[in-house]
C-alpha positions in Angstrom: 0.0 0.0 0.0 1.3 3.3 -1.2 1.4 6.5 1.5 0.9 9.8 0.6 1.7 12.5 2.9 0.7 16.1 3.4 2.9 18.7 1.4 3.5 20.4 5.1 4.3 17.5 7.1 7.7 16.7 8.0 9.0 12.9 8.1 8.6 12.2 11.4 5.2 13.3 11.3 4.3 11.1 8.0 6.4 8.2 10.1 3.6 8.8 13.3 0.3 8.7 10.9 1.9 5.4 9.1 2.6 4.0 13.0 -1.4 4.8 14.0 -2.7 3.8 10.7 -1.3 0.7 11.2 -2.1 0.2 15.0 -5.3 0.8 14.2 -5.2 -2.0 11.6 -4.0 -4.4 14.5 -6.6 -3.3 16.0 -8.9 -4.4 14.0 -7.5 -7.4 12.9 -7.3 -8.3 17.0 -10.8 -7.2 17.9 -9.4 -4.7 20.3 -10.6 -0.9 20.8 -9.7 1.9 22.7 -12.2 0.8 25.5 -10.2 -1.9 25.6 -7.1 0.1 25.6 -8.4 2.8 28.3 -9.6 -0.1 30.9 -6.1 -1.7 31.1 -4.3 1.7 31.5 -7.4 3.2 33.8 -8.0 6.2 31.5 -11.2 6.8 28.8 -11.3 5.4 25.7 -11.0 9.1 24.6 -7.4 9.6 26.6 -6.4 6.6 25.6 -7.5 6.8 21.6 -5.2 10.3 22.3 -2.4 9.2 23.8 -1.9 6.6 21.2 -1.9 9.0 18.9 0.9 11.2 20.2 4.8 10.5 20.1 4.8 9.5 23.5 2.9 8.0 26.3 3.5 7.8 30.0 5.8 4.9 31.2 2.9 3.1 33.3 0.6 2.7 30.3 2.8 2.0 27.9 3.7 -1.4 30.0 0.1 -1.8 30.9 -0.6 -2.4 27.3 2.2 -4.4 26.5 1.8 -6.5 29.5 -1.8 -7.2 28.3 -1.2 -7.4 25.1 2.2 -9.3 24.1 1.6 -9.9 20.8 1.3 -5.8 20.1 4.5 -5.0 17.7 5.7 -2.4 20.7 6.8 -0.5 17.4 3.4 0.4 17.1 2.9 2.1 20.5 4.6 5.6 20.9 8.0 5.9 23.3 7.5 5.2 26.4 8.4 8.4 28.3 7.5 10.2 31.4 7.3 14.2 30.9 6.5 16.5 33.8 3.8 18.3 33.8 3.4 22.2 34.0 5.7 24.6 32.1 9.6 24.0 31.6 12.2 25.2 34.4 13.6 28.8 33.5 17.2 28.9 32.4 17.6 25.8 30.6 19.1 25.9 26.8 17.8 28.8 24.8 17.7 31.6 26.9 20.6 34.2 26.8 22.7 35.9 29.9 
């Protein structure tokens, strides 16, 4: 199957639809939804249909799903990676003296 990606999007984005397009087609081919997907992490099927769709996911549900699901290409989940919350510390990279 041929992709064909937006004029503005960048690779990394064209690489994230291709990832979701095809989790969603295990999905479908495994009878699983994001009900399915929100109950083992303990979020909605909405926050879960989200964070599956974003580069990364918090640690704790990224090994929920893969410990309830082994047979998920891991591949096809985004990183696993815990970000704090709230804005960035001040005087990190970027900002001049």
């Amino acid at each position: 199957m041929e992709t064909v990606s937006h004029p503005n999007q960048t690779a990394s984005q064209s690489q994230g639809n291709i990832r979701i397009a095809d989790m969603r087609r295990w999905m479908y081919l495994n009878n699983v939804t994001f009900v399915d997907f929100g109950r083992v992490c303990g979020i909605t099927a909405t926050a879960a249909q989200i964070a599956l769709g974003k580069n990364r996911m918090p640690v704790r549900h990224h090994k929920a799903i893969t410990e309830a699901y082994p047979d998920l290409p891991v591949e096809l989940l985004p990183e696993p990676r815990d970000v704090p919350a709230g804005p960035r510390p001040k005087g990190l990279e970027g900002e001049a003296s």
